[in-house]
DRENDO-1510 file (C-alpha; in Angstrom, 1 decimal, always signed):
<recs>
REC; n; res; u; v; w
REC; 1; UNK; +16.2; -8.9; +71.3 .
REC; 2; UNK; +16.2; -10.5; +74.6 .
REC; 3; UNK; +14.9; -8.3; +77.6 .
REC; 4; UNK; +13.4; -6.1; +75.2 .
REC; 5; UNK; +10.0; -5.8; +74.7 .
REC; 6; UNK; +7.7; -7.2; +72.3 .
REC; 7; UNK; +6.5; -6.0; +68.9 .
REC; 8; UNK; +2.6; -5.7; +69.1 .
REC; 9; UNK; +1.3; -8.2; +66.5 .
REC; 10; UNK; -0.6; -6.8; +63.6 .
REC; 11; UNK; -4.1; -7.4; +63.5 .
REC; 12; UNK; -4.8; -10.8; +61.7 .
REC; 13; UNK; -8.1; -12.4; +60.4 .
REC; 14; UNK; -10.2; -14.6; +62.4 .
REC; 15; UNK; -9.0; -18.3; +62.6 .
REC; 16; UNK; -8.9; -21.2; +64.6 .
REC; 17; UNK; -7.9; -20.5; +68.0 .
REC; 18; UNK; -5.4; -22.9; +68.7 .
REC; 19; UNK; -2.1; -22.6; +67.6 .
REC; 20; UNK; -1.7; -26.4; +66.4 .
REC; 21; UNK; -5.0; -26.5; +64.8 .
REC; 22; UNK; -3.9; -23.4; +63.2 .
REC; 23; UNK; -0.8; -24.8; +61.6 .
REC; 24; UNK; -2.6; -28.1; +60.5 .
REC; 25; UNK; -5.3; -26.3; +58.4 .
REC; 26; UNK; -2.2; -24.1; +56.8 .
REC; 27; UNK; -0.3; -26.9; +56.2 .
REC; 28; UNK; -3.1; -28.7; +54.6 .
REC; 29; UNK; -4.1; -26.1; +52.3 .
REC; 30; UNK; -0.2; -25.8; +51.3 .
REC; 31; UNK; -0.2; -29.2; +50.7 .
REC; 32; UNK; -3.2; -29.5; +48.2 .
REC; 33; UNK; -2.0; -26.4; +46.4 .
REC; 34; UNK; +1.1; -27.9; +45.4 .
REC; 35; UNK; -0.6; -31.0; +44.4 .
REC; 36; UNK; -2.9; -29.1; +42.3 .
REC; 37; UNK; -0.5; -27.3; +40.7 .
REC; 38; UNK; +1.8; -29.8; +39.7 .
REC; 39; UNK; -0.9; -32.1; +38.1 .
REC; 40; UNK; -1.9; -29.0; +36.4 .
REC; 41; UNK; +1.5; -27.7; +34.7 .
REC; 42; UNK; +3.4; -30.9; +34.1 .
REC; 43; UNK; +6.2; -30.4; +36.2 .
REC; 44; UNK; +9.4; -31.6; +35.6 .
REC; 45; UNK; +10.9; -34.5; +37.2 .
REC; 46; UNK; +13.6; -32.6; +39.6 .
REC; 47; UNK; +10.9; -30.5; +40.5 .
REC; 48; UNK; +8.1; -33.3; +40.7 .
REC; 49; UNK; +10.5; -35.3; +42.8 .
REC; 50; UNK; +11.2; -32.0; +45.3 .
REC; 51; UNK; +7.5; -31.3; +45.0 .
REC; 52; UNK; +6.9; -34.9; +46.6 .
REC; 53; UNK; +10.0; -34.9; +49.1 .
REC; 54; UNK; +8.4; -31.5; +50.8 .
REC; 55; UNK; +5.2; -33.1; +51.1 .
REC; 56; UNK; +6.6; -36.0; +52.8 .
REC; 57; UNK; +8.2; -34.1; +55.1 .
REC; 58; UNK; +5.6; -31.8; +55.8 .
REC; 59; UNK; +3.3; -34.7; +56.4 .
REC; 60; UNK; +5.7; -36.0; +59.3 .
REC; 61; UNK; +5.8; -32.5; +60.4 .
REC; 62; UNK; +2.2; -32.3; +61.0 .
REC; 63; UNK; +1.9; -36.0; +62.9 .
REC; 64; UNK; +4.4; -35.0; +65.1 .
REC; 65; UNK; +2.4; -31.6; +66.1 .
REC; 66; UNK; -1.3; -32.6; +66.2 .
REC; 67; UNK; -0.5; -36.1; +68.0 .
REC; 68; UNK; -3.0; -39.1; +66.9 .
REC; 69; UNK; -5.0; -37.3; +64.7 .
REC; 70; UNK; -1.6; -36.5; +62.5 .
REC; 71; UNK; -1.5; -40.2; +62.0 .
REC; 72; UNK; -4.7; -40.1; +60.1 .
REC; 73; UNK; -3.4; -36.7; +58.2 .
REC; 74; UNK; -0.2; -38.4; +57.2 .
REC; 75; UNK; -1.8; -41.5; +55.4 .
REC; 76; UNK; -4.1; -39.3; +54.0 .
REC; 77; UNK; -1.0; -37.3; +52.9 .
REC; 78; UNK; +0.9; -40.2; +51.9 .
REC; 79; UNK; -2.0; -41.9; +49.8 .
REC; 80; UNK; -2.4; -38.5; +48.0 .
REC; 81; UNK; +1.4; -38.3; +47.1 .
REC; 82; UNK; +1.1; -41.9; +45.9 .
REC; 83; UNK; -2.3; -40.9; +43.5 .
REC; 84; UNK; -0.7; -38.0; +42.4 .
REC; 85; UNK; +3.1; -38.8; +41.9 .
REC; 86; UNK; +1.4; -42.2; +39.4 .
REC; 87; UNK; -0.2; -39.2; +37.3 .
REC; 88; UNK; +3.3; -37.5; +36.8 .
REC; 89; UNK; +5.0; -40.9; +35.6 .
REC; 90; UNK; +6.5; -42.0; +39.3 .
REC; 91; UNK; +5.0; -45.9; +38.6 .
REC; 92; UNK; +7.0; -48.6; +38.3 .
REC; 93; UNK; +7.6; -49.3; +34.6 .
REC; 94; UNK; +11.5; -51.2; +35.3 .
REC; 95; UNK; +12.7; -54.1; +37.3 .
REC; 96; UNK; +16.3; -54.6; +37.0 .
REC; 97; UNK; +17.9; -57.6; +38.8 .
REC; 98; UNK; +21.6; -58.3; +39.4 .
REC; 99; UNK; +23.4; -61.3; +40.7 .
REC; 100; UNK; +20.7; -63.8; +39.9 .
REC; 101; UNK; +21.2; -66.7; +37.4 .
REC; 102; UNK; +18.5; -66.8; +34.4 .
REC; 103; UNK; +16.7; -69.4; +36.9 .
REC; 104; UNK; +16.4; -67.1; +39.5 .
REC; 105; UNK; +15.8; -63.9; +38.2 .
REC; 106; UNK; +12.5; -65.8; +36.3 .
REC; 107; UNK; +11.5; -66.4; +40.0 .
REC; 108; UNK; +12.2; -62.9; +41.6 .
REC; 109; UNK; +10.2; -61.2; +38.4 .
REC; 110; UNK; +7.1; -63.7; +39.2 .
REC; 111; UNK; +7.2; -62.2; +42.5 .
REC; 112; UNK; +7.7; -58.8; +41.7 .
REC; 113; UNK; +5.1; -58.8; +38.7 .
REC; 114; UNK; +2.4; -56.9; +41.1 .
REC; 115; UNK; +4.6; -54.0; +41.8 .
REC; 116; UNK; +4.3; -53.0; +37.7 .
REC; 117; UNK; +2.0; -50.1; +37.3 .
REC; 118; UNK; +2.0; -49.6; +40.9 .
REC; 119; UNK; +3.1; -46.0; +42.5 .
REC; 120; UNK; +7.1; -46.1; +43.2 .
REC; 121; UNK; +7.1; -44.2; +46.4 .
REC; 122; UNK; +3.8; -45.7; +47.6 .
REC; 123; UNK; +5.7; -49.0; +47.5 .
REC; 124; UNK; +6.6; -50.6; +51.0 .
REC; 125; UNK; +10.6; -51.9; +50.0 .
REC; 126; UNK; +10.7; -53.7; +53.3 .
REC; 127; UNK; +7.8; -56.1; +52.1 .
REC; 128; UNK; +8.8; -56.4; +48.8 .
REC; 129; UNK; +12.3; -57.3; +50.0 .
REC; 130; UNK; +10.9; -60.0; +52.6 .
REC; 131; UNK; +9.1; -61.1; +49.3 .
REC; 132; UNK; +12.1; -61.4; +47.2 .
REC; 133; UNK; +14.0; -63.3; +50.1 .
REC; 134; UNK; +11.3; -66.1; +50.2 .
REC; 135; UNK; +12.4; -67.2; +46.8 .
REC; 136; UNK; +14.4; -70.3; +46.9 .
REC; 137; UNK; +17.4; -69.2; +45.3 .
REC; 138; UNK; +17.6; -66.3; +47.2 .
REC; 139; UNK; +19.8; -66.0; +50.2 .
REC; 140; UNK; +19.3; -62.2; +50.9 .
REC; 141; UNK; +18.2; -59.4; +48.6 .
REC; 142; UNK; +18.6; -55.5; +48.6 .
REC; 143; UNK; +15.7; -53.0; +47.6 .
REC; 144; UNK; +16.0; -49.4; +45.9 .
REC; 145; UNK; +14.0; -47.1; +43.7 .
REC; 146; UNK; +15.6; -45.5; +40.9 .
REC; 147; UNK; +13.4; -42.3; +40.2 .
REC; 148; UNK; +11.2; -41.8; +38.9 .
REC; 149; UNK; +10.2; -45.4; +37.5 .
REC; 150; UNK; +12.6; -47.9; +38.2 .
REC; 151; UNK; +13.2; -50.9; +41.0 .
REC; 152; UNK; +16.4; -51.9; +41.7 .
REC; 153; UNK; +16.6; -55.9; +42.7 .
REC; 154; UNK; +20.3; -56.9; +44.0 .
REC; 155; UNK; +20.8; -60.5; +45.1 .
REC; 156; UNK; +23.0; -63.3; +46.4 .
REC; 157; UNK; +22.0; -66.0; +44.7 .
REC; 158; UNK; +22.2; -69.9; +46.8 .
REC; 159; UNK; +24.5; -72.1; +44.7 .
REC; 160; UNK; +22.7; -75.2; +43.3 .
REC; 161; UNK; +25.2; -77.8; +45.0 .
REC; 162; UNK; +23.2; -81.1; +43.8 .
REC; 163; UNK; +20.3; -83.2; +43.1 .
REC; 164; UNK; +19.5; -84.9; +45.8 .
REC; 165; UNK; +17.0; -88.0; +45.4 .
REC; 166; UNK; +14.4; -89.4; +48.7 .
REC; 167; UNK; +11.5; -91.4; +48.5 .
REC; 168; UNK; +12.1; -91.4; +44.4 .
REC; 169; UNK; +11.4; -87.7; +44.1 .
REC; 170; UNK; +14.5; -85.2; +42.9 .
REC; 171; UNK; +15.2; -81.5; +43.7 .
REC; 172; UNK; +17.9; -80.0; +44.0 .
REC; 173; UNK; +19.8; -78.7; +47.0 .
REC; 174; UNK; +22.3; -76.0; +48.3 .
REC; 175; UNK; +25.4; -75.9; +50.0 .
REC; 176; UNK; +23.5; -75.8; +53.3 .
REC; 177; UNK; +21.1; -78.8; +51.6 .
REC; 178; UNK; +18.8; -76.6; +51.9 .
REC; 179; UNK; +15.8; -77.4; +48.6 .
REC; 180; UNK; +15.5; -74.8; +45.6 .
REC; 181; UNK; +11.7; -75.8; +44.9 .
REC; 182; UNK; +12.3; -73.3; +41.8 .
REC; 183; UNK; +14.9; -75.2; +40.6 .
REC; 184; UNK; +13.5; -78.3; +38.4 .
REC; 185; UNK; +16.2; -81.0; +38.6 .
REC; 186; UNK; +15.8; -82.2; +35.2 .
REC; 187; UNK; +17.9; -78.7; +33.8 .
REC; 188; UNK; +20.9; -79.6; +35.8 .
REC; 189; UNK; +21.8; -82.7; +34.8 .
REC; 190; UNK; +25.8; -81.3; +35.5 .
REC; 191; UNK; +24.8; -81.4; +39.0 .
REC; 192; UNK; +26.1; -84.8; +41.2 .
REC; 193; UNK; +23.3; -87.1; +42.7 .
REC; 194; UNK; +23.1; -88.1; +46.5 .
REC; 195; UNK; +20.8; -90.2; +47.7 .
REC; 196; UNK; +19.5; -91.5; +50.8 .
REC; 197; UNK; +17.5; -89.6; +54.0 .
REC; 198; UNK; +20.4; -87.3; +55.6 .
REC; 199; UNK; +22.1; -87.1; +52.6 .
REC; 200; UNK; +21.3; -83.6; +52.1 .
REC; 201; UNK; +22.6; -82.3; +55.3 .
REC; 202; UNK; +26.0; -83.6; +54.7 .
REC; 203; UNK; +26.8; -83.6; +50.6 .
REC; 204; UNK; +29.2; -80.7; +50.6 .
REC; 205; UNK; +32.1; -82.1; +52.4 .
REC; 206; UNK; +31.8; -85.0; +50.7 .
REC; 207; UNK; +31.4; -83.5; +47.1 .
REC; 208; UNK; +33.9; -81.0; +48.0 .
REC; 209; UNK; +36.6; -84.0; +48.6 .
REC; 210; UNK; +35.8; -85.7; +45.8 .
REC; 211; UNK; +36.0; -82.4; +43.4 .
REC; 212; UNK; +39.4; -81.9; +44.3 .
REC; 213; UNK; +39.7; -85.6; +42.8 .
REC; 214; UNK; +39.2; -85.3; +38.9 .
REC; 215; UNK; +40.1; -89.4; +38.1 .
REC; 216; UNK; +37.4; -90.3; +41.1 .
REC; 217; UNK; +35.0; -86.3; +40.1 .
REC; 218; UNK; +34.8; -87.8; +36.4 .
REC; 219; UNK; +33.5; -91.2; +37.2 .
REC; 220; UNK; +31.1; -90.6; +39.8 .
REC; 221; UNK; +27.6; -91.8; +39.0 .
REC; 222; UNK; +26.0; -91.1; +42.8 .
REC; 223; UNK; +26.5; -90.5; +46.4 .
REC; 224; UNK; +24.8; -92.8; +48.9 .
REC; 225; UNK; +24.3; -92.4; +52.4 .
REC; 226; UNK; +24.0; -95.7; +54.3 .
REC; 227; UNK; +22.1; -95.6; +57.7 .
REC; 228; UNK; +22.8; -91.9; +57.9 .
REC; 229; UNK; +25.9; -92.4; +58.9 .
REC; 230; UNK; +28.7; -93.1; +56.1 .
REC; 231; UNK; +28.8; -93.0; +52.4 .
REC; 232; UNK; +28.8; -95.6; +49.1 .
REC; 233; UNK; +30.8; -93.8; +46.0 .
REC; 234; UNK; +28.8; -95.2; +43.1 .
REC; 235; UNK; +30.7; -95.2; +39.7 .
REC; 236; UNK; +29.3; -95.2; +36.1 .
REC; 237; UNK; +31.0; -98.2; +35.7 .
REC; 238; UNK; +29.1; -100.1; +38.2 .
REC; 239; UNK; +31.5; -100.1; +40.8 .
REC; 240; UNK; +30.8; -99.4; +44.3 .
REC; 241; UNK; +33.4; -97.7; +46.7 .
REC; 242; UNK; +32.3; -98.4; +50.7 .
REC; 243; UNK; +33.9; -95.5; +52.8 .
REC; 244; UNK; +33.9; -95.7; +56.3 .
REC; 245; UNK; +31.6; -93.7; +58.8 .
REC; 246; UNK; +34.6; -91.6; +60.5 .
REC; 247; UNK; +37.9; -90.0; +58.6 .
REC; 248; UNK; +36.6; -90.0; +55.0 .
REC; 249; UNK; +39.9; -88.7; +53.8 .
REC; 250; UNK; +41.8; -90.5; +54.9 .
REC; 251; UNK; +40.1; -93.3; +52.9 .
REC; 252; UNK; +40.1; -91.0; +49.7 .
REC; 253; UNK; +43.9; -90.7; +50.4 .
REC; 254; UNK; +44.3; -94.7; +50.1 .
REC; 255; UNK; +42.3; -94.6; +46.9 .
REC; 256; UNK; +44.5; -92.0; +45.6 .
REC; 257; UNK; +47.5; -94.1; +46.4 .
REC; 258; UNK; +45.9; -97.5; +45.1 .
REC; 259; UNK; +44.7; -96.0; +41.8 .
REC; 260; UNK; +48.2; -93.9; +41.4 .
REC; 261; UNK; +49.6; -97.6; +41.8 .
REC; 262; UNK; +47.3; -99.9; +40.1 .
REC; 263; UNK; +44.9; -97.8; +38.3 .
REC; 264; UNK; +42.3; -99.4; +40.6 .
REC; 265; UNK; +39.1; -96.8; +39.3 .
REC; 266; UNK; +39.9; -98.8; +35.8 .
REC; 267; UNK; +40.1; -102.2; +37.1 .
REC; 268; UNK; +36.6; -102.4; +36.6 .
REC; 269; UNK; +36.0; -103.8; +39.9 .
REC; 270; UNK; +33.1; -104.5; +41.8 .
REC; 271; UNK; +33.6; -103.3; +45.2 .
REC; 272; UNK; +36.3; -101.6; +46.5 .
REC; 273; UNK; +35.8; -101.5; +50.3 .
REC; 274; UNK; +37.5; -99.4; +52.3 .
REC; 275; UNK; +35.9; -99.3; +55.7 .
REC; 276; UNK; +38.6; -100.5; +57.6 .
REC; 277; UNK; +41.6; -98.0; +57.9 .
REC; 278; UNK; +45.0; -99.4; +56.1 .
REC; 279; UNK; +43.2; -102.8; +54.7 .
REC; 280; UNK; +41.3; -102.2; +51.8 .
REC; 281; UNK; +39.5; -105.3; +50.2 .
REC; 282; UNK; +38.1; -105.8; +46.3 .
REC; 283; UNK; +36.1; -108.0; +44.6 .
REC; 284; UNK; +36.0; -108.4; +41.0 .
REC; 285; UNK; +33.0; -108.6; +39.1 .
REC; 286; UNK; +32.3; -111.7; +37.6 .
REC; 287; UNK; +29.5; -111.9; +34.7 .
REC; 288; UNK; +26.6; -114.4; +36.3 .
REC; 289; UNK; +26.5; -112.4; +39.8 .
REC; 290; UNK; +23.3; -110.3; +40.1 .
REC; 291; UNK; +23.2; -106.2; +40.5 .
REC; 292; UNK; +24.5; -105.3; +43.4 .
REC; 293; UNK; +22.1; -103.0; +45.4 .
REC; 294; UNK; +23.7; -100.6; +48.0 .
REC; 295; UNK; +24.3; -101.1; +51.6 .
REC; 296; UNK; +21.2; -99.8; +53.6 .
REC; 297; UNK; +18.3; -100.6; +50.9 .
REC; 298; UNK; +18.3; -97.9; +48.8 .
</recs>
């Protein structure tokens, strides 16, 4: 009670002086006790798992009374959890993955293939999430453990948006044309084909038009960019559509027009050019004129 006076303390055996010191060697001794005695007995896994969780938290206990030196005492806590807990079946023996596409889940488990064996809780998810994220088709991750064996992999996957082509070399791209160098551009030959330096930075508006186009979407061979600045429709018929460098709709609007009119995407022209806004001009292809190479040398 307060005011009162206090109860003599009964005579105790000889120990460390210090009150800290005191409660560090206790704790220790605890600590290994219940190690000990859950290797020995086989404990269960509720009681394994409460058996580890109290000597986690003891462990944080002790660093944050003895200062520095509980640093020390806490790895040497938490590397002893880790050797132990592997012995009671806390290793990592599942990796389940969601929201990945075949493709990218094959990547994510190459990364990931260390962690099997390895203790669960001794795991750092911050670095294997870090890890996961540097996979191409990856655009963030989330990390869990599923005790007492399990890793839990949940990802949003980058959309393959093409296959773009520089310099002769193909890989595909995302939305942000950004490169999937896990991706192999061979196994998506669904995918539309730009070429050209720059092309990649600027492919989705132009692929998005054109896939709300299915007459033009079903045609298209390739997407070139000229000069970096404006765009040749290349069909699989030969013919080459010029588009201006500015207002691309409203040039796609015109074709819409011309081909609802004239069926102009059958014509089997050569070039239809529509660079200049509201005066389109065609030439036909005749049979002893050469291939026509794009605008721009490529």
């Amino acid at each position: 009670m307060r005011g009162g006076g206090r109860k003599s303390a009964s005579p105790r055996a000889k120990g460390p002086s210090s009150p800290k010191a005191q409660a560090s060697v206790s704790n220790r001794g605890q600590a290994a006790v219940k190690l000990r005695a859950a290797k020995g007995v086989g404990l269960p896994p509720r009681v394994a798992i409460l058996t580890a969780i109290g000597i986690v938290l003891l462990g944080a206990v002790v660093g944050l009374g003895t200062g520095h030196r509980g640093e020390s005492l806490v790895s040497a806590l938490s590397q002893s959890l880790a050797d132990r807990t592997t012995d009671w079946g806390f290793t990592v023996e599942e990796i389940h993955i969601s929201g990945a596409t075949p493709e990218g889940e094959q990547a994510i488990r190459a990364v990931l293939a260390p962690a099997k064996g390895q203790s669960i809780l001794g795991l750092d998810l911050a670095t294997l999430r870090l890890g996961v994220e540097n996979v191409g088709w990856v655009q963030r991750a989330r990390v869990a453990r599923l005790l007492p064996n399990t890793l839990s992999i949940a990802v949003e996957q980058r959309a393959a948006l093409a296959v773009w082509q520089k310099g002769g070399r193909l890989v595909v791209i995302d939305g942000s044309g950004r490169t999937i160098p896990e991706a192999n551009a061979a196994s998506f030959p669904q995918l539309p084909l730009v070429v050209g330096p720059g092309a990649e930075l600027v492919a989705a508006d132009i692929l998005r038009a054109i896939a709300s186009r299915p007459r033009l979407r079903s045609r298209l061979e390739a997407l070139v960019r000229v000069d970096e600045r404006r765009w040749d429709i290349r069909l699989k018929d030969g013919s080459i559509i010029l588009l201006p460098a500015v207002d691309e709709e409203s040039a796609l609007i015109e074709l819409d027009l011309l081909d609802r009119r004239d069926r102009i995407l059958e014509a089997g022209l050569d070039r239809i050019d529509l660079r200049e806004p509201g005066a389109p001009s065609f030439r036909r292809r005749q049979a002893d004129l050469s291939p026509l190479h794009a605008p721009g040398g490529v």
